[in-house]
Wavefront OBJ file of the C-alpha trace (Angstrom):
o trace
v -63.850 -36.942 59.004
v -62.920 -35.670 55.439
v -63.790 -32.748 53.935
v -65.441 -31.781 50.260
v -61.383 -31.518 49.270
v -60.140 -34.899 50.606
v -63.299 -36.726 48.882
v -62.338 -34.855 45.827
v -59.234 -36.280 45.587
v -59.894 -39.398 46.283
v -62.819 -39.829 43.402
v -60.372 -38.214 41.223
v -57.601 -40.732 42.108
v -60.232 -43.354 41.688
v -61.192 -42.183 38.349
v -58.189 -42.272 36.965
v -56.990 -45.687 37.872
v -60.092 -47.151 36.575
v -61.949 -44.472 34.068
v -65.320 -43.917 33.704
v -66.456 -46.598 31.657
v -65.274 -49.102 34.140
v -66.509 -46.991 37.077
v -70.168 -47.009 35.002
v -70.486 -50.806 35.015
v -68.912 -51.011 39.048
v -72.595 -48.784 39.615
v -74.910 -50.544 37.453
v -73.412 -53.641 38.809
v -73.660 -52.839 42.645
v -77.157 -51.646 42.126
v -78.250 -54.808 40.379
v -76.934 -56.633 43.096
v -78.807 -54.435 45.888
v -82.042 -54.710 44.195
v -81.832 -58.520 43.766
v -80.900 -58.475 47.446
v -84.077 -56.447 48.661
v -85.885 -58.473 46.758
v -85.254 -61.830 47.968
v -85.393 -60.416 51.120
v -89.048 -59.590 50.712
v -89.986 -63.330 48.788
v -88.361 -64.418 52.079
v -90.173 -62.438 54.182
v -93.835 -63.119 52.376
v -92.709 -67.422 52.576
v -92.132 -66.852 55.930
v -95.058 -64.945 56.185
v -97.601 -67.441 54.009
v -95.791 -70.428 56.281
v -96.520 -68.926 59.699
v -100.396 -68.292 58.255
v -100.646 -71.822 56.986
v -98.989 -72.935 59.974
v -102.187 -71.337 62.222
v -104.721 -72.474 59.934
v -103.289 -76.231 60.719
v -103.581 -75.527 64.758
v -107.013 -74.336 64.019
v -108.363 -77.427 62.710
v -106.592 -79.697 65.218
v -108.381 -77.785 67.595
v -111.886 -78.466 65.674
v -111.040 -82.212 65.686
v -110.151 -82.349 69.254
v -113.500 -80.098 70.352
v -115.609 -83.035 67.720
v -113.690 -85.638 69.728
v -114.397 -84.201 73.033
v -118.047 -83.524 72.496
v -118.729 -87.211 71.015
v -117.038 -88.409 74.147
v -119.398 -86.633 76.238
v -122.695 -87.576 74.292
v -121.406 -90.978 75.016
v -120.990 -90.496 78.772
l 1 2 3 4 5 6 7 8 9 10 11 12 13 14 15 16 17 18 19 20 21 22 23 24 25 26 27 28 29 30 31 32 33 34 35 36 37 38 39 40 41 42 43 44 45 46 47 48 49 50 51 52 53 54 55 56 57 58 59 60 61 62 63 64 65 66 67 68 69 70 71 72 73 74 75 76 77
């Protein structure tokens, strides 16, 4: 695709239209953004994660109550 030359070039044509200071903050800038990305990726992921747990734990007990309603039903019989 390009070689060590062509990409040489180009981040020298780079540098000069914006200079290094402004090139400095474009890096800090685009990592702060990936970082805050992975990490509301991962609070998503755990929500998801505690909702799906708390959403079993609800069947669970429905299934309790509906065993208790079943057995008193029986007792009955």
């Amino acid at each position: 695709m390009f070689g060590f030359k062509e990409l040489l070039i180009i981040l020298l044509i780079v540098l000069v239209l914006f200079g290094a200071k402004r090139l400095r903050t474009l890096g800090s800038d685009l990592g702060s953004a990936i970082k805050n990305f992975r990490k509301a990726v991962r609070e998503g992921e755990e929500e998801g994660a505690a909702a799906a747990k708390e959403a079993g734990r609800l069947e669970g007990e429905e299934r309790v109550i509906d065993a208790e309603v079943t057995h008193k039903e029986k007792d009955r019989a």
